[in-house]
N, C-alpha and C positions, 0 to 999 in steps of 0.2 A: 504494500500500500504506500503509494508518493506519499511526502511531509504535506503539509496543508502550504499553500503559498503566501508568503507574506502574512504569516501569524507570528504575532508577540506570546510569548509562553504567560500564561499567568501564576503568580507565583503562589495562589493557594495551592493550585493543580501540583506545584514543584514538590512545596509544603508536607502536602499529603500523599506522596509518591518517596519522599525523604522519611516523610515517617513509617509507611510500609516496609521500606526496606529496612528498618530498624525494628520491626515486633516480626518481621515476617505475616503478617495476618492483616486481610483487611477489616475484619473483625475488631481487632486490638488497637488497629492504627484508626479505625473511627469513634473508638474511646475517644482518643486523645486529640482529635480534631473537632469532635461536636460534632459530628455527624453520624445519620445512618449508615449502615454496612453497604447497603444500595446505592446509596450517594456518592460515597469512595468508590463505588464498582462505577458508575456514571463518571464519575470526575477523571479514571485511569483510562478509560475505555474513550474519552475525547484528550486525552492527552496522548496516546500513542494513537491517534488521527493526527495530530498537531504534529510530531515526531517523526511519523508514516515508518515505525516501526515498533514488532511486540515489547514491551518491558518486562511483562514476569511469563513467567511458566508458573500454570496452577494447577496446586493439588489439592487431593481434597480436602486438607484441612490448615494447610499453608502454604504461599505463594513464593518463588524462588526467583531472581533478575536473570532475566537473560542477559547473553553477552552484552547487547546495547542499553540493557537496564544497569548492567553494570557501568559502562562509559556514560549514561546519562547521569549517573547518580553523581559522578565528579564536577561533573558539570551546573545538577540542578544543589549541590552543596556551597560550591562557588557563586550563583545565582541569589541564594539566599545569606550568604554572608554580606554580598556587593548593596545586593535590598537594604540589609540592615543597618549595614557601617551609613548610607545615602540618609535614611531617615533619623538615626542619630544624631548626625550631622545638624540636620534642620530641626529635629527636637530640641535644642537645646536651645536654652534664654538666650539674645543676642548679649553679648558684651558690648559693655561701654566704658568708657573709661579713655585713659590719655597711655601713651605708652614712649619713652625718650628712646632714641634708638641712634649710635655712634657708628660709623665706617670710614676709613680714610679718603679721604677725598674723590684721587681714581676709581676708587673701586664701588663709593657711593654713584659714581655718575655710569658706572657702565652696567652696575647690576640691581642698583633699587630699585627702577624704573619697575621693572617684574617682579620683585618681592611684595613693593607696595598694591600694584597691580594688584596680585595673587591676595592678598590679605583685605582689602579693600572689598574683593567679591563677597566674599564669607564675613566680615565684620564693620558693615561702613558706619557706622557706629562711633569707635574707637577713633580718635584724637591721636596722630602719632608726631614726636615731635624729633625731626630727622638733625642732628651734628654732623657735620663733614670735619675732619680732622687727623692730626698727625695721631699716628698708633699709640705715643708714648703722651698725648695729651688728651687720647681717650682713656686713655689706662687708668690716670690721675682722678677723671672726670668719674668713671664707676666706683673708684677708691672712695670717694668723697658722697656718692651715692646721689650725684647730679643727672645722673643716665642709670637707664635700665639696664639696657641691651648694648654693647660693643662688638664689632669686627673688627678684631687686630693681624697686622701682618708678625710673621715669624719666621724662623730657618726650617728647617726640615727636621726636626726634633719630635718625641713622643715626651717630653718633657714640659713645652711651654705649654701657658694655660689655659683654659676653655676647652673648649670640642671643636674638634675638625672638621670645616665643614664645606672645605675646599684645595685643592693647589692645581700648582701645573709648573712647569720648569721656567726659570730665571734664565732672559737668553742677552747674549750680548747684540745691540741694535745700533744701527748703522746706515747713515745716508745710502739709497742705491745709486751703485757706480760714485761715491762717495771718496774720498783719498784719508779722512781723518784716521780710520782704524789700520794705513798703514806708517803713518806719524809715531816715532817714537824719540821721545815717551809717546804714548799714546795719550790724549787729551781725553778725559772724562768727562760726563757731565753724570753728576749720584743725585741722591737726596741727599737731604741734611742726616749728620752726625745720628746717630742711637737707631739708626732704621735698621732692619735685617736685612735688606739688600745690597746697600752699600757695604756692609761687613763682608758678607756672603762675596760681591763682585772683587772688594779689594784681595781678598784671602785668594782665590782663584786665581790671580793672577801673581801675589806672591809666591803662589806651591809653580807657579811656572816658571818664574824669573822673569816675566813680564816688566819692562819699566812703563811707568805712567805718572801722568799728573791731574792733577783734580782739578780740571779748567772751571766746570760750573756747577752750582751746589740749587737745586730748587728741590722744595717738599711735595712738589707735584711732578707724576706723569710726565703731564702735559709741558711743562718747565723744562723736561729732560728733552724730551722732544724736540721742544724750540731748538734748542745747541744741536743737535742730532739735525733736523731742518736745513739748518746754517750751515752742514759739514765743518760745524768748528768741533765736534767732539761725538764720543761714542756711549749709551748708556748701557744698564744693565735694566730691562723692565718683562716682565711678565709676555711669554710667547702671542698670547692673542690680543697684546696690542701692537703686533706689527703691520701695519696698515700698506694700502701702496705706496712706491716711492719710497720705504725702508725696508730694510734686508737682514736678515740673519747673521750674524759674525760667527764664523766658525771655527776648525784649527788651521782650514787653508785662510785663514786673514792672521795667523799667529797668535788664535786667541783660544781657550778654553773654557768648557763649560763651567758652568756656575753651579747648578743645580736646583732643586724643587725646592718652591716658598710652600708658604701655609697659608689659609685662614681659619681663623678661631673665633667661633661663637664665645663669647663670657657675660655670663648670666650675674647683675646683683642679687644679692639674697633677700628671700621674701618677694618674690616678682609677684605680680597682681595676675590676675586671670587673663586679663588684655594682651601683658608683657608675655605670657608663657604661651598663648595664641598664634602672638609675632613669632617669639622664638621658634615657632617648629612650622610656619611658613618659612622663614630662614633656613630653617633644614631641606625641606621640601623642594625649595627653589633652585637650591643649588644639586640638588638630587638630581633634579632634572635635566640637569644642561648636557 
């Protein structure tokens, strides 16, 4: 017998097809549904029309899954969890409230956009009040319990603090068809002092014997860029911000990798229901990418 065409399953039919295969009886299994024994025989009997094949083999005093009753049953088990996690979801009181939430500048402008997005559908409600800033003056800022929520950068460590809840490798970047990364010293352009990346780029290139000089110092990206732009110097910035018109520095330009940054979620203590909301859209978003 063909599936039925363009039928949505309904999920009582799953329900009670989930429960039969758990008492084995359709007897037992309309105990525990509220229904007649008749009615379960009705409800099984248009669900494998809907399916367009048998689900049990019956005996005469209890019923067994066939092969496809078997593969349905994983199927209508994951149908009924999906159901339920959806109506939880929306069960729940809307949150309200305000929530502070900290990320370094770059990485506020290339990745909120879609966290706030994503957190916005599900609680437009909630009040969030976004800081863009240096890692080491978000740090100070949760310290003091000014901010909720922080995204700080870090080296590649199972040591620094928060939860993980990103990286990707630290590459050396380069005007294209650019002459700066064959200058030596080579000219740098870092961030400022206490960043993870400037430690992480200098070290790299001390384990090589690279000489260089520290032509220009900005707390942004975008700062590093500009000198990188200019072909006056070469930075160290995260692989997917290399755009057109910049190139990759590798060991044919005389230069060495650097290796993988972090990011880390850190949570103040006592977060509010709004904050702990955020937090795991943060998780979520970056799940995604």
């Amino acid at each position: 017998m063909p599936p039925s065409q363009n039928t949505l399953l309904e999920t009582d039919l799953i329900q009670t097809f989930v429960t039969i295969s758990e008492t084995g009886s359709f007897t037992a299994a309309a105990k525990r549904v509220f229904r007649t024994p008749s009615a379960v025989s009705m409800q099984m009997k248009r669900l494998e029309e809907q399916v367009g094949r048998p689900l049990f083999e019956r005996h005469p005093r209890h019923v067994t899954l066939t092969n496809d009753g078997e593969a349905f049953l994983v199927h209508g088990r994951e149908m009924l969890r999906i159901n339920e996690a959806a109506l939880s979801r929306f069960r729940m009181p809307q949150l309200e409230g305000r929530v502070r939430f900290g990320a370094p500048d770059d990485f506020g402008t290339r990745f909120l956009p879609r966290i706030l997005s994503r957190f916005a559908s599900t609680h437009p409600l909630v009040e969030v009040d976004v800081v863009l800033s240096t890692t080491i003056s978000l740090s100070e800022q949760l310290g003091s319990s000014e901010i909720d929520l922080i995204l700080t950068v870090s080296a590649q460590t199972d040591t620094a603090p928060g939860k993980l809840v990103y990286s990707e490798p630290l590459v050396w970047v380069g005007l294209r068809g650019g002459h700066a990364c064959e200058q030596r010293p080579v000219p740098l352009a870092l961030s400022a002092q206490g960043c993870p990346w400037r430690a992480a780029a200098l070290k790299s290139l001390e384990e090589a014997d690279v000489p260089y000089r520290i032509a220009y110092t900005s707390e942004t990206g975008a700062g590093q860029l500009a000198a990188v732009q200019a072909d006056l110097a070469i930075a160290p910035l995260p692989a997917s911000m290399i755009m057109d018109g910049y190139q990759k520095l590798t060991a044919k330009h005389g230069l060495c990798g650097i290796g993988p940054y972090q990011l880390r979620l850190q949570e103040a203590p006592g977060l509010s229901s709004a904050a702990e909301a955020f937090a795991m859209h943060v998780n979520d978003s970056f799940r995604e990418l």
